[in-house]
N, C-alpha and C positions, 0 to 999 in steps of 0.2 A: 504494500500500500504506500501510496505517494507521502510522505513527512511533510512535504510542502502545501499539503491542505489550509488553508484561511483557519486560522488562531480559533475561531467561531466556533468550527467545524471539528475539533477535534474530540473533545468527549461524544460528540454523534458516532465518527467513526468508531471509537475503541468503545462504544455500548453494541455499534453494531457489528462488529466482529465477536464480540463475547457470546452473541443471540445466535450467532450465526455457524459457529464451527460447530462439526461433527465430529465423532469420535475417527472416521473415516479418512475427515485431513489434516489428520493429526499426524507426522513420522514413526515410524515402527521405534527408533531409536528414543523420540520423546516419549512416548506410551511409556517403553522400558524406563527410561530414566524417573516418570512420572512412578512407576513402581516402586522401582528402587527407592524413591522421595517418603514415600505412604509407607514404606515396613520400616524406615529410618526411625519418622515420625514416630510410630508406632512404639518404640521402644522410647521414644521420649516420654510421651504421655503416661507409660505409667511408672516410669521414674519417678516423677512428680508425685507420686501416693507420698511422699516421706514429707515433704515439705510444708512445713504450717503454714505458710501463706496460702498454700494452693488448700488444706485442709479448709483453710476460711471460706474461701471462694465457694470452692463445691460443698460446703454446709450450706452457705446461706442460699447457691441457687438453688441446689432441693430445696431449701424450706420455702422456697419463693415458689417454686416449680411444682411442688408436691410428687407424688410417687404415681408409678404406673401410665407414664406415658408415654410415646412410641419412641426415644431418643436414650440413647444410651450414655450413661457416665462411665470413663471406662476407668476410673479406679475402684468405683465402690459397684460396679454393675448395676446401680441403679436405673430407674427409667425415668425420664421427666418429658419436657418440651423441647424444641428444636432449640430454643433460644437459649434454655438453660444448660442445654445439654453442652452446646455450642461453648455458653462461656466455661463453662467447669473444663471439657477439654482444653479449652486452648489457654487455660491457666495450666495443668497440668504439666500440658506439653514443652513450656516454656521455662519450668525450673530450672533443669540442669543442666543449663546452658550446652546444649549439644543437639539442638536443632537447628536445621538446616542454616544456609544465610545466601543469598546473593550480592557478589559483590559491587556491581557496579551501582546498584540501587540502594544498600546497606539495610537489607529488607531479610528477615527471617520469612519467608514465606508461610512453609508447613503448620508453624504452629496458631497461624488464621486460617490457611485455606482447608485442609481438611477438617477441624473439628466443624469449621461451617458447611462445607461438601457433605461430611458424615450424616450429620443431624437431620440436614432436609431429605438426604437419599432416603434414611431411615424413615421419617416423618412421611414419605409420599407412595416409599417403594422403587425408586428409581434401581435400575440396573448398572452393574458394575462397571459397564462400559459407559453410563452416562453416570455415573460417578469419577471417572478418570477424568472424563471431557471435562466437566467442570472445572474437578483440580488442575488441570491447566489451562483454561481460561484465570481461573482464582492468580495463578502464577504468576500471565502474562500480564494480565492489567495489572495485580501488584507491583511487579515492578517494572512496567513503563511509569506507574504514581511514582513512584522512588524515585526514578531516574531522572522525571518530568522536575520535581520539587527541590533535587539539587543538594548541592553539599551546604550551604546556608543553613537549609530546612535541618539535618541533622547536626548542627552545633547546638539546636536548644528541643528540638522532637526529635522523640523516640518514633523513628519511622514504622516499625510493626504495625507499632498504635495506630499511626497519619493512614501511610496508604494503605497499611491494613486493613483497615475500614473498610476500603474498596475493592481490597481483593476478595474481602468474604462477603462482599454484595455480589459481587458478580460470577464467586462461583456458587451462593445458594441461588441466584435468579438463573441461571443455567440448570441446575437441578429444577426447579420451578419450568423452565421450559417459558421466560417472560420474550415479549419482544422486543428487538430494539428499541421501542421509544419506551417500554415499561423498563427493561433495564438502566437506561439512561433517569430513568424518575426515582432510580434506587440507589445509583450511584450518586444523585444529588442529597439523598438523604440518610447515605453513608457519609459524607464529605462534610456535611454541615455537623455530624457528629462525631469527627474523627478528633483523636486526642492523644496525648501523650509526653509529658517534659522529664526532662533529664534530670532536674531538681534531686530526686529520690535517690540518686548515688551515693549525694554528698551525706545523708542521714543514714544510708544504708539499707530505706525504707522497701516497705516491700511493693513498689507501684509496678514492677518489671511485668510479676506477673498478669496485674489486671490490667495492664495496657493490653496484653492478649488475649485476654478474658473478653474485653469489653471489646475488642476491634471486631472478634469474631461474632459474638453476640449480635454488635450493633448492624451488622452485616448480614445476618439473618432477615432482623427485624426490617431493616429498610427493605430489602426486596421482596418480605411477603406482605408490606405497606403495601411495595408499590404495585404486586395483584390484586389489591383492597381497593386501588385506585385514587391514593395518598400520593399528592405528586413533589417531584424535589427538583432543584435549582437544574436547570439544565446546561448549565457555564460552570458548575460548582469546582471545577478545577482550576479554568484559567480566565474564569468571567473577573470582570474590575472588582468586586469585593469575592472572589472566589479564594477557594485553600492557599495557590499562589498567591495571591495579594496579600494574605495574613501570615503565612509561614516561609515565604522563601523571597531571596533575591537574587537567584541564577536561574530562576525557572527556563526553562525550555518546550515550552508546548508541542514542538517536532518530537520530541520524547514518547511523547501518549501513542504516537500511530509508527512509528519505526520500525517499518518493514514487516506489520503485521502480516500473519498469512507466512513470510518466509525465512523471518529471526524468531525461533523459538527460545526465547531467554528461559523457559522452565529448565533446558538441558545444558544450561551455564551455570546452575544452582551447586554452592559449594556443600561438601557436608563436615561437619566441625568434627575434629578427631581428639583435642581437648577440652575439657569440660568448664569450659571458660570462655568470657567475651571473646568474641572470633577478633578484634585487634590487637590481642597479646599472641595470637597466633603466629603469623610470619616472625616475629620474634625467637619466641620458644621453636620453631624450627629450624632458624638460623643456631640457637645456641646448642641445639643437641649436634647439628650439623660438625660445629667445631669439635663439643666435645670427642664425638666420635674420630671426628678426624685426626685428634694430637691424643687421645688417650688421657683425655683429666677427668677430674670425678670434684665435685662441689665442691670440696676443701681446700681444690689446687685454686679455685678462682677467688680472686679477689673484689676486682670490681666488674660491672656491668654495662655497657651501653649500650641500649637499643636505637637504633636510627630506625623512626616514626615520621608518618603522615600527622597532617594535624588533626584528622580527625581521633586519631589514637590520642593526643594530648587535651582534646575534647573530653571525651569519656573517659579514660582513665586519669587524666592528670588530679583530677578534683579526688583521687580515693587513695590517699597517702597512709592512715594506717585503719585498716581494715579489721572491724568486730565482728563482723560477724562471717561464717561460708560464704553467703552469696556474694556478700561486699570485696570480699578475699578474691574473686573470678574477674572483678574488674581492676585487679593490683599489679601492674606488670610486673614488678617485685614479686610478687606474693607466684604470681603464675612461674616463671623462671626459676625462681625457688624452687619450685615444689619439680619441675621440669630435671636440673640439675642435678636433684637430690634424689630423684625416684625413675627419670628418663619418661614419665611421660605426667601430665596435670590432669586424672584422672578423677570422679566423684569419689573413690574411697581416699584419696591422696588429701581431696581438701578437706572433708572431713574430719580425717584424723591428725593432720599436721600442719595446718595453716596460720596457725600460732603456737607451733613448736619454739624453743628459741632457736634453733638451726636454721628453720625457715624465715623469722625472725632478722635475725641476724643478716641472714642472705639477701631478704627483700632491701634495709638497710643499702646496698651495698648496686643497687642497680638505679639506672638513670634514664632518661627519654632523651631524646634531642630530636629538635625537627631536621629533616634530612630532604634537600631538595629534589634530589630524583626520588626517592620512596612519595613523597609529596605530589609531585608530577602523577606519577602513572596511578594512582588513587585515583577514585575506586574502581576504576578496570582491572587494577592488578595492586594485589596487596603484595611486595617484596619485601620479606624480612631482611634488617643488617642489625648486626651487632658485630662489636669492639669488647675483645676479653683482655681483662691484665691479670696474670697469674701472679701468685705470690712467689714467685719468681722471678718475676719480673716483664715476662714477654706481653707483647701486645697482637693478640690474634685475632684474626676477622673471619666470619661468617657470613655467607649469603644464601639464603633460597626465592625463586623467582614464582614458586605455586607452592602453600601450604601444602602439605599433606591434605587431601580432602578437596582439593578445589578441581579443576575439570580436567586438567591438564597432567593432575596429580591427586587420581580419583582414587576411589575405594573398589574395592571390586562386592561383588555380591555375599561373596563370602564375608569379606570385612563387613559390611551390612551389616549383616546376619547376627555376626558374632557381636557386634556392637549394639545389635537392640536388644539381646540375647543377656550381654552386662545389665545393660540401664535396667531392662527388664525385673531383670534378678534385684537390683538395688532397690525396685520399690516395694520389694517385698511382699506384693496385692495378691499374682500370679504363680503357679508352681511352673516348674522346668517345662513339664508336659502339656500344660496350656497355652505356653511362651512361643513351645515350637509347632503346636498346631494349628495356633495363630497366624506365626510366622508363614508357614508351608501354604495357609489358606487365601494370604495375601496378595502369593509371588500368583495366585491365579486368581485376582478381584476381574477383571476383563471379562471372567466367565461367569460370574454367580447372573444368576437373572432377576434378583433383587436382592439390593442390600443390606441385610439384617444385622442383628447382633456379630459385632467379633471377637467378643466372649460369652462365655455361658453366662447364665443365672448364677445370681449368689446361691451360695450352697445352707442351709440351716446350719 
């Protein structure tokens, strides 16, 4: 599709490409990857059992929700509404920091688009192949919003939260089966409720998760509004008081329609292999990188420097000493630490040692600096550098140009597998044998002819 569409014209295009794809022309390669995406996810969501904030969340949407309705919560099996179901996952999902992300949009996708894909399938009966299609519609408008809204946008929003909003409008109005002009009435009343600031770092607070709670939820609600016949801003992205005029000043409205149809940004989607803000990542790769390459182990290093983008000194620079787990994930200190000390920043790693005095000590001991090519090629390409000084003396440097997990430097199915199979295990909801029947039942969602539960019933 043309990018040079009249500024006017571009939320019509990208409502009408959302209304309009089939599962048909979609690439055999993005279906896969969309799989791959959904069993990832899937091991996120019920990591998330362990976490009191997400306890909070899915308390109160059941009690809002009540029991026995057609949408599944997939930690406590319960049943509720689309919407409640909606937000309880996608708070879930979004705990242990090891769901998905894109990078050029700085957009978690999964943990909006599928719990809102799920809900509605669930709530309508939709078939597994028009559950995929959605989740990549959900994708690709998420993050063309991302993209569209620019690096401005993400110095003070939490983009999940921002285009989030829109991605899970537009993949429950795709399960819904709305038309273009009802799609577009739902994305204006995703956008006018989209939300999310960065604020809650500096406290430690727990807004992470309901920024996904609420993006997915509201993403429901607007598009089975806009079947009600609830109509929303129809400029709501790049109209003169639209999301761009309140949240960004690099917008790019050629962003929204870029190459729809023949750039599938779903199959650019990275997947996180540490359990931490995916900007300490290229970092913590570059430093295992070194270690491995001279043979040190944590005691031999002294100091730290990671060369960063700004948006890395965005989000992490405001979380200098770190109380709690979560707050610990956005510590490049704290990540590195734990990196060095154990060779990977896993959830049982922060857990149990993230105010070790070892790790401690070590966090101490690392630094940021803005670094103008790492700076340049953000957010198309996150390249880790760091600078090590051993107690030695020596000054060694590290480079990696694709994290672990990004497309170029992917996981393979197997890795998947084993990695939802962890998270899985860690939230403790699921035994081994329900983890992998899950799993297996997943890698064939394209064939179920309606989408039901993807766990059992609680058991008495």
């Amino acid at each position: 599709m043309n990018a040079r569409l009249p500024i006017t014209e571009s939320s019509a295009a990208l409502a009408a490409f959302a209304a309009g794809v089939q599962f048909d022309d979609i690439p055999a390669d993005v279906v896969r990857r969309a799989e791959d995406l959904l069993v990832d996810w899937f091991g996120s969501a019920l990591a998330g059992a362990k976490g009191r904030p997400v306890r909070a969340i899915v308390d109160v949407a059941q009690l809002m929700g009540g029991t026995g309705g057609p949408c599944e919560v997939l930690i406590t099996r319960a049943r509720t509404s689309p919407m409640l179901a909606a937000m309880a996952n996608g708070a879930s999902s979004h705990f242990a920091e090891q769901d998905d992300v894109h990078n050029g949009s700085v957009f978690h996708p999964a943990t909006v688009v599928f719990p809102a894909a799920l809900a509605v399938a669930q709530a309508v009966g939709a078939s597994g192949r028009e559950f995929l299609t959605a989740a990549v519609v959900g994708y690709e408008v998420g993050i063309r919003v991302g993209e569209f809204l620019g690096r401005s946008h993400y110095r003070v929003f939490h983009t999940t939260g921002t285009a989030g909003t829109l991605a899970a409008a537009a993949a429950a109005a795709r399960v819904l089966r709305l038309t273009p002009d009802l799609t577009l009435h739902a994305f204006g009343s995703a956008g006018t409720q989209a939300a999310g600031l960065w604020e809650f770092l500096r406290d430690g607070a727990d807004s992470k998760q309901l920024h996904a709670a609420g993006a997915a939820a509201t993403g429901v609600l607007a598009a089975w509004l806009a079947r009600a016949g609830l109509t929303g801003a129809r400029h709501i992205l790049e109209g003169p008081q639209g999301m761009a005029a309140g949240m960004s000043s690099d917008a790019d409205p050629g962003r929204l329609v870029d190459a729809l149809g023949t750039r599938w940004a779903t199959a650019e989607t990275s997947f996180k292999w540490h359990a931490s803000c995916r900007h300490t990542h290229p970092a913590a790769d570059a430093l295992l990188e070194v270690m491995r390459e001279h043979g040190l182990k944590a005691e031999q290093i002294d100091v730290v420097t990671a060369h960063v983008h700004q948006g890395a000194l965005d989000v992490l620079g405001p979380v200098t000493e770190p109380t709690t787990v979560h707050q610990s994930k956005f510590s490049m200190g704290t990540v590195l630490a734990l990196v060095a000390r154990f060779g990977h920043a896993g959830l049982a790693e922060f857990d149990r040692a993230f105010l070790e005095p070892e790790t401690v000590a070590f966090r101490e001991r690392v630094r940021m600096v803005l670094d103008a090519e790492v700076d340049a090629a953000y957010p198309r390409r996150w390249i880790g550098k760091v600078s090590v000084t051993t107690t030695d003396g020596r000054t060694l440097y590290g480079r990696v140009d694709e994290p672990k997990g990004d497309p170029g430097n992917s996981l393979s199915r197997e890795d998947i597998e084993r990695k939802a199979l962890r998270l899985i295990a860690y939230g403790e909801t699921v035994t081994d044998g329900e983890a992998g029947d899950g799993i297996e039942r997943l890698w064939c969602i394209a064939s179920w002819p309606r989408v039901g539960p993807l766990l059992g019933e609680v058991r008495a």
